[in-house]
N, C-alpha and C positions, 0 to 999 in steps of 0.2 A: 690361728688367724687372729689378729687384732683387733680391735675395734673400730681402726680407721679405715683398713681394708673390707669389714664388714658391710658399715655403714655405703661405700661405694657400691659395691655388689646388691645391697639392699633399695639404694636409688634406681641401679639401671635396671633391676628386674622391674620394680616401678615404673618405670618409661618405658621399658621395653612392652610393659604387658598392656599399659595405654596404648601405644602404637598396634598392637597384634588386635585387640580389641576392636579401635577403629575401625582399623583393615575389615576387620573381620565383621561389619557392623553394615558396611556398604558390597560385601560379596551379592553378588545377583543369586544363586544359588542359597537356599535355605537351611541345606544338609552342611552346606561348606560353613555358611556364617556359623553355624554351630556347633561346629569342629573347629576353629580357627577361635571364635569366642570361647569354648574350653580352655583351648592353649592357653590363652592370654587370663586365664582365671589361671591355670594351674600357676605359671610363672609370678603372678602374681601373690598368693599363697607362698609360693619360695621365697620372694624375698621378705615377706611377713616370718619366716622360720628363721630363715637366716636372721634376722635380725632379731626376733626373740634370745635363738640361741648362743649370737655372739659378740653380741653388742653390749658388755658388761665389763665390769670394772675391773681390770687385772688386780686389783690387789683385794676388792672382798665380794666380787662377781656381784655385785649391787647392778641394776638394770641403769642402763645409760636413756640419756630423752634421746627420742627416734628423729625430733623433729629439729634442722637448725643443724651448726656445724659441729663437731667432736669438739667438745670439753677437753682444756689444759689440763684439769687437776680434776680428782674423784669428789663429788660432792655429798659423799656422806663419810672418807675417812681424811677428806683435804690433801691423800699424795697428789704431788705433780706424776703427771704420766712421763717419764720417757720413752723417744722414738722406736729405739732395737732393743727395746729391756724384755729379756724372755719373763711372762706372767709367771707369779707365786705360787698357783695352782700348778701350772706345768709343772715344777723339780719336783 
């Protein structure tokens, strides 16, 4: 997985787990709110993994910033990233 595909997966667990949360904030039921507020912690958590674990530099797995859109170039060895460039770690 790449880092830009990451990064999306890492956004919509984040909304999605705001969303599930809400929901789950205004349930009438007190067993349900906090079953549904789980959810939306566990999903949330996920996309905190996910994006620890894949959100990194193809060329010297350096941690990329979570926040804002994917970086052109690595900022600690200056490659440009290419779009379908299978990562150096991969071969």
């Amino acid at each position: 997985m790449d880092h830009r595909k990451a990064r999306k997966i890492f956004w919509i667990c984040w909304m999605l787990a705001s969303v599930v949360m809400v929901l789950g904030a205004i349930l009438p039921d007190e067993k349900m709110q906090k079953a549904v507020i789980t959810i939306g912690i566990i999903i949330f958590i996920l996309g905190g993994v996910i994006a620890i674990c894949f959100m990194r530099c193809p060329y010297c797995r350096g941690p990329l910033n979570l926040r804002g859109f994917s970086p052109d170039y690595c900022l600690t060895v200056g490659k440009r990233y290419k779009i379908n460039e299978k990562p150096l770690w991969l071969v």
